[in-house]
C-alpha positions as CSV (number, residue, x, y, z in Angstrom):
1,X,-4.3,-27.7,26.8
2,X,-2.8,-23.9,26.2
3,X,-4.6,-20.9,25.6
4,X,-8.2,-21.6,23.5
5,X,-8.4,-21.3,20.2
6,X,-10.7,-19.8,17.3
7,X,-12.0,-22.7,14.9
8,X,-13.2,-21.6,11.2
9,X,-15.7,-23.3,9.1
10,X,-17.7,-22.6,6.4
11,X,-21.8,-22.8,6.4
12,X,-22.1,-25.8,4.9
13,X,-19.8,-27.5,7.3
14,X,-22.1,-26.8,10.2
15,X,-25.3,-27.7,8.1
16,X,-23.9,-30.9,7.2
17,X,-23.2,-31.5,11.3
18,X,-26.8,-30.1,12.1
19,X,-28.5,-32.1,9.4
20,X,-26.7,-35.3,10.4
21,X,-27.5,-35.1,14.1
22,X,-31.2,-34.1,12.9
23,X,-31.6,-37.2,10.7
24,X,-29.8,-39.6,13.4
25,X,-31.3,-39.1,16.1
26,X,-34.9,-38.8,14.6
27,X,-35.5,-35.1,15.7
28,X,-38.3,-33.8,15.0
29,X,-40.1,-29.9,15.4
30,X,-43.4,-31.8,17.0
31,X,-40.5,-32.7,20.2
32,X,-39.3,-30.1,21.9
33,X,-35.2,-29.9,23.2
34,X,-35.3,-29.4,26.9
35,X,-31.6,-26.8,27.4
36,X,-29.9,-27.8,30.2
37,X,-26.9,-27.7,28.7
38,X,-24.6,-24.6,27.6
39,X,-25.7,-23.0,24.2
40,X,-22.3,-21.8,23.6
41,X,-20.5,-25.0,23.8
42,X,-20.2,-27.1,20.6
43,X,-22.8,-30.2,21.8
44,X,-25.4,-27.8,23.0
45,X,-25.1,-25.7,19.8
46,X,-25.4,-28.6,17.7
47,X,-28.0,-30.3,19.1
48,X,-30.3,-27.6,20.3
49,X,-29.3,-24.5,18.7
50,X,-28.7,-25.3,15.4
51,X,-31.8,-28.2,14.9
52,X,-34.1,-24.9,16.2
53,X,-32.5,-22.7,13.1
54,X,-32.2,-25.2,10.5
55,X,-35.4,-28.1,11.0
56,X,-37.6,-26.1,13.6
57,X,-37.0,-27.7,16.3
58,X,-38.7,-26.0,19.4
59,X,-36.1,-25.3,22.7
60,X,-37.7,-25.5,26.2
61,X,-34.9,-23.4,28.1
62,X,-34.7,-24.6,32.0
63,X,-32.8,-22.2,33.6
64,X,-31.3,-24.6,36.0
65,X,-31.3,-28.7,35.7
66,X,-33.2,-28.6,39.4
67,X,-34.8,-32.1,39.7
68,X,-38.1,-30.2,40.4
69,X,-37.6,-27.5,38.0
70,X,-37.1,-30.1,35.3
71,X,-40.7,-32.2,36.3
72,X,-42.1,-28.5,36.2
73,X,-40.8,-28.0,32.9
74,X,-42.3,-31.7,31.4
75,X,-45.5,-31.5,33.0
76,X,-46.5,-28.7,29.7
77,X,-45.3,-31.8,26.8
78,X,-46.5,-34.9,25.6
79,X,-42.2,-36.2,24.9
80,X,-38.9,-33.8,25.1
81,X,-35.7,-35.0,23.9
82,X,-32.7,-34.0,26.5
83,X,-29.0,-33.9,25.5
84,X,-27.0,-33.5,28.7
85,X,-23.6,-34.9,30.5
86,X,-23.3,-37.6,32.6
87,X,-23.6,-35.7,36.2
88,X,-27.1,-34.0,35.3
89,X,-28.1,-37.5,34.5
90,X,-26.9,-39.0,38.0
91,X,-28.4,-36.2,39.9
92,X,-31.9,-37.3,38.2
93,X,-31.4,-40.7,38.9
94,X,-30.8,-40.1,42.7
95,X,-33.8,-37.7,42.7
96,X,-35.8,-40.2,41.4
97,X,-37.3,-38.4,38.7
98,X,-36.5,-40.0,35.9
99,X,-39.2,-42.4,35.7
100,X,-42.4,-39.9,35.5
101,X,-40.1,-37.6,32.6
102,X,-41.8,-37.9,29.2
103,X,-38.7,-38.4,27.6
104,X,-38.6,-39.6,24.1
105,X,-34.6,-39.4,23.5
106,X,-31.7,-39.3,26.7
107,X,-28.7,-38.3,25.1
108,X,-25.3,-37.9,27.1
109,X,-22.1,-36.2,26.1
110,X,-19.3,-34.4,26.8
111,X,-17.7,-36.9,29.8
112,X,-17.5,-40.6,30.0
113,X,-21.0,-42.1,30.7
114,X,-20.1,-45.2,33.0
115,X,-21.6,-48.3,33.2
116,X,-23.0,-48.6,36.1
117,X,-24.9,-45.1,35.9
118,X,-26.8,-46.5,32.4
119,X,-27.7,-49.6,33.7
120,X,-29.1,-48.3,37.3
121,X,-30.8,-45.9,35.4
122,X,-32.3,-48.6,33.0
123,X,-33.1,-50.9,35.6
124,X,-34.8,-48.4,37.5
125,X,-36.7,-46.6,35.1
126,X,-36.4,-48.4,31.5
127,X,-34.7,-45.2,30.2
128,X,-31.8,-45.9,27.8
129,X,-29.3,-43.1,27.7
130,X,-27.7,-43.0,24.6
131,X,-24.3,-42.3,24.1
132,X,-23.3,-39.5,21.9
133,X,-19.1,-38.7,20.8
134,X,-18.5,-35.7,18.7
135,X,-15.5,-32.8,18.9
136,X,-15.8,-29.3,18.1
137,X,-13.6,-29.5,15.1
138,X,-16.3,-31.9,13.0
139,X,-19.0,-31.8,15.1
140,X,-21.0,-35.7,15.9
141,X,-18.7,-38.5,15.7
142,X,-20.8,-41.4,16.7
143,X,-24.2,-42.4,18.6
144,X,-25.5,-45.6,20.8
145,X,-28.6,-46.1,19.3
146,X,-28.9,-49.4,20.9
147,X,-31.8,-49.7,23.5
148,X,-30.3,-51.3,25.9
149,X,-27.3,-50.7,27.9
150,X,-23.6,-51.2,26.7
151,X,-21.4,-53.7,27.5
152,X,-18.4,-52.3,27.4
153,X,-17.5,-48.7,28.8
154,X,-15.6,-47.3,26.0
155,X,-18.2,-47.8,23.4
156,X,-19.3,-44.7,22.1
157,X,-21.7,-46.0,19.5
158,X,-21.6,-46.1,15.9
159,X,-20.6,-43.9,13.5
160,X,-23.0,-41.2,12.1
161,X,-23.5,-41.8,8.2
162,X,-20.8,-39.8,6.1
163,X,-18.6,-39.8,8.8
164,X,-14.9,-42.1,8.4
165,X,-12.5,-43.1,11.0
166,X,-9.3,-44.4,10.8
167,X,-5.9,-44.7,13.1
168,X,-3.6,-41.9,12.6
169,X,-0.5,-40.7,14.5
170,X,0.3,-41.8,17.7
171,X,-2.9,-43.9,17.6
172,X,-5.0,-40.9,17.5
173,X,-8.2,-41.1,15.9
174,X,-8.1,-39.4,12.6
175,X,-11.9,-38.3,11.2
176,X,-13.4,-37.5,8.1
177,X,-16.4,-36.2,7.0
178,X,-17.8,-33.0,5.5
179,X,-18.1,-31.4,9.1
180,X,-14.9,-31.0,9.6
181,X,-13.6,-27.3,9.8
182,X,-11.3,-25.3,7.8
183,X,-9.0,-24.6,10.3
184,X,-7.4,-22.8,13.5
185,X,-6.6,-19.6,14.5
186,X,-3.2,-20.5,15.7
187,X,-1.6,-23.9,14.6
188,X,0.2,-26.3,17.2
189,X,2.9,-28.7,15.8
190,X,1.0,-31.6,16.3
191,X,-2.4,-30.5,14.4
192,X,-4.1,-31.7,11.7
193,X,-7.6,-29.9,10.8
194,X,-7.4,-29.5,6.9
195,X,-9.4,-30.7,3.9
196,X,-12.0,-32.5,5.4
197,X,-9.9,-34.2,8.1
198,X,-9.3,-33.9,12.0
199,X,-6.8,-35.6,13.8
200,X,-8.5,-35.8,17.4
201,X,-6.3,-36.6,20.9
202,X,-8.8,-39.7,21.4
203,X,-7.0,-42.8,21.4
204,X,-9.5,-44.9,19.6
205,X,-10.1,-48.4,17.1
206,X,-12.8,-49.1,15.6
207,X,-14.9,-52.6,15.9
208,X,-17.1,-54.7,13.7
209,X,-20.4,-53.2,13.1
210,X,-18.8,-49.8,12.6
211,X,-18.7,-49.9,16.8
212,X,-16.2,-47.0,18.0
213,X,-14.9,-47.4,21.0
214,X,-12.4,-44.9,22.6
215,X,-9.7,-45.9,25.0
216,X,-8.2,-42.7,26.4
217,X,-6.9,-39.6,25.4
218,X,-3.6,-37.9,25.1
219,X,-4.7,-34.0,25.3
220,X,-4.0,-32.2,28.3
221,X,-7.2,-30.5,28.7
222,X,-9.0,-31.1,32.4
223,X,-12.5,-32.8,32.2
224,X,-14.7,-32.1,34.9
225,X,-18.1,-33.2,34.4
226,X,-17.9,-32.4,30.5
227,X,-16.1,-29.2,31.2
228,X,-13.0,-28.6,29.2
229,X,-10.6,-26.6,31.6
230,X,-7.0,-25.6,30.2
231,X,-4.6,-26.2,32.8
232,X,-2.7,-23.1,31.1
233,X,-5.2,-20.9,31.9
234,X,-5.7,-21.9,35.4
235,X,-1.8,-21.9,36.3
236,X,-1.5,-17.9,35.0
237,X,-4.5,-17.5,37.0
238,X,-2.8,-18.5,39.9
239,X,0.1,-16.9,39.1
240,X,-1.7,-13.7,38.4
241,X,-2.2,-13.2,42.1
242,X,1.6,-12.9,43.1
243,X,0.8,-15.5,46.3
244,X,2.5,-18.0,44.3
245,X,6.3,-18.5,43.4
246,X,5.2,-21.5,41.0
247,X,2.9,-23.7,40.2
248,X,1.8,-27.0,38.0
249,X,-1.9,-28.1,37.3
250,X,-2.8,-31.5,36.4
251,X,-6.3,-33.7,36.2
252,X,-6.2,-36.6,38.0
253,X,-9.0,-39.3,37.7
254,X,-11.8,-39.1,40.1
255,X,-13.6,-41.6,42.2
256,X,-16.6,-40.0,40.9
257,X,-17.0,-41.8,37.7
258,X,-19.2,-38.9,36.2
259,X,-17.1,-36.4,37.4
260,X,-14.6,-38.2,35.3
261,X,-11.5,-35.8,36.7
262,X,-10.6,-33.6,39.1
263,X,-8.0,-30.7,39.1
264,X,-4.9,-30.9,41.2
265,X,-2.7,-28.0,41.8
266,X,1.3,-28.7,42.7
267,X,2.4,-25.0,44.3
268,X,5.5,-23.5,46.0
269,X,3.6,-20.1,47.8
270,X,5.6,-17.0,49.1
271,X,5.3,-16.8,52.6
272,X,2.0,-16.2,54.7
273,X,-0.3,-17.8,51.4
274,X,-3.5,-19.5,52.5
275,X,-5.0,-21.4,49.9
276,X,-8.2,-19.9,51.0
277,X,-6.6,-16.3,50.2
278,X,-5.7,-18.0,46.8
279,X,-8.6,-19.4,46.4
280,X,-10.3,-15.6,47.2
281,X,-8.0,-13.9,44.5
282,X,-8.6,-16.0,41.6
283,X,-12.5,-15.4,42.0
284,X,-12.2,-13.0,39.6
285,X,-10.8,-15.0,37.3
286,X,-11.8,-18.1,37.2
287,X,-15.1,-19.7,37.6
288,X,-15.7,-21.8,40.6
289,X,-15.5,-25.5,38.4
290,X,-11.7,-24.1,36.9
291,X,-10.5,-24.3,41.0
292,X,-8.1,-27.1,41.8
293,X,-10.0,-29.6,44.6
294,X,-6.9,-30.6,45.6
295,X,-3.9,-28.8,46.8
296,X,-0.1,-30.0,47.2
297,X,3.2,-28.0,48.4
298,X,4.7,-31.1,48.7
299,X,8.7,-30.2,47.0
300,X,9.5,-33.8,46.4
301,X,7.0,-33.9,43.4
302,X,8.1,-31.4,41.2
303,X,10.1,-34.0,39.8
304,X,7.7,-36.0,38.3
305,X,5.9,-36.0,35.3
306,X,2.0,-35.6,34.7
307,X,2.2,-39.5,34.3
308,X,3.7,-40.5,37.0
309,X,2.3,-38.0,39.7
310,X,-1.7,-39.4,38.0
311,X,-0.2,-43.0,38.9
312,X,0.7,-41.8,42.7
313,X,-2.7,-40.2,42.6
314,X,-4.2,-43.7,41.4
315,X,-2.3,-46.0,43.5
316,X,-3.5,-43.4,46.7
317,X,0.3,-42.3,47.5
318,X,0.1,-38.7,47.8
């Protein structure tokens, strides 16, 4: 939730993550990956990046997820496998486009996929998007490889062969596997990212069948559509711009299920601030999805903690 961090690993950790996901999700370089994710963040690397240097696998680049530009895109192959987050998958759906895709593999990651989104989507045109949980620290966790849709909302599928789960502090899910990095830049007393072992901040059990399902979380990073925003680095932002005498930033759910959360910014402004002159002087520092949607110089609520302001936010009181 503070400042991001440098993770280390060795070669063979991120050839035992690329190999795994290769094998599991039966990837192959005769199926192109259609990129309409970010290369530089840990799911896209693994899934498209590192299956095109290590097995071949061909990448089809889109260079935006455009309902039309993606048809344009499948019209040139026989099948494409697509990793992407729950929102490019909705927009699809609404576009109506997912029916005449040839796609041989739907993957979604990096927010909450809901229930209702994979069965509308499997009613309406017998695509089964399959689940995928993984963390930058070890790389893939678990996958849905069911083919049909869940039945309950926190499954994230089973777990990918050499991987181990178990319950660790706090009831935070501690994984194992031979994935898992060295280590951190910069250690935080509560980490664990040694030997072959990461202590995630996924509240999580796991079922019969070697089902995973996980519950909740107790990090404070914000996560808006699959993007991980540290509310650190938005409130020195903010303050950066000397309109601002203080300021808290939380994520509170959001109604939008595949938008999973939203950012909410508790200020105290010096005198004549606008939050569209905030809004204006932060432009250069943070990118348009890092903005707080909702605003509140309300003095009564510095008092509270993240927990209780998210239950006002839930029960609709502020």
């Amino acid at each position: 939730s503070g400042v991001p961090r440098a993770i280390f690993f060795e070669d063979r950790q991120v050839i035992a993550d690329g190999d795994r996901l290769f094998h599991t999700m039966g990837l192959s370089p005769e199926t192109p990956n259609l990129a309409v994710i970010s290369l530089a963040h840990s799911y896209g690397f693994s899934s498209v990046v590192l299956q095109m240097i290590l097995h071949g696998v061909p990448v089809c680049l889109a260079a935006v997820p455009f309902p039309r530009v993606i048809e344009e895109i499948c019209r040139g192959h026989e099948s494409v496998v697509i990793p992407a987050v729950p929102s490019i998958w909705r927009a699809w759906h609404r576009a109506g486009i997912l029916g005449s895709l040839p796609v041989k593999l739907a993957v979604s990651a990096g927010a909450p996929l809901s229930l209702l989104l994979e069965k509308e989507v499997f009613d309406a045109s017998g695509l089964k998007i399959h689940n995928f949980y993984g963390a930058s620290e070890c790389g893939g966790i678990s996958f849905d490889s069911t083919s049909t849709p869940r039945d309950h909302t926190d499954i994230v599928g089973t777990l990918l062969p050499g991987v181990s789960v178990r319950t660790g502090a706090m009831g935070r899910l501690l994984v194992e596997s031979d994935a898992v990095g060295t280590g951190y830049d910069e250690l935080r007393k509560d980490d664990l990212l040694e030997d072959g072992s990461y202590l995630t901040r996924d509240i999580a059990f796991l079922a019969p069948a070697s089902v995973l399902h996980v519950s909740g979380s107790t990090g404070g990073a914000i996560n808006v559509s699959g993007r991980k925003i540290s509310p650190s680095k938005v409130e020195a932002a903010l303050m950066a711009t000397g309109l601002l005498r203080r300021v808290r930033v939380f994520g509170v759910p959001s109604p939008d299920p595949e938008r999973f959360e939203e950012i909410l910014a508790l200020y105290e402004a010096e005198a004549g601030t606008t939050i569209e002159g905030l809004k204006l002087a932060t432009s250069s520092r943070l990118e348009v999805w890092e903005l707080p949607r909702h605003w509140y110089d309300a003095p009564e609520l510095w008092q509270l903690d993240p927990a209780a302001l998210k239950a006002k936010w839930v029960a609709k009181q502020l």
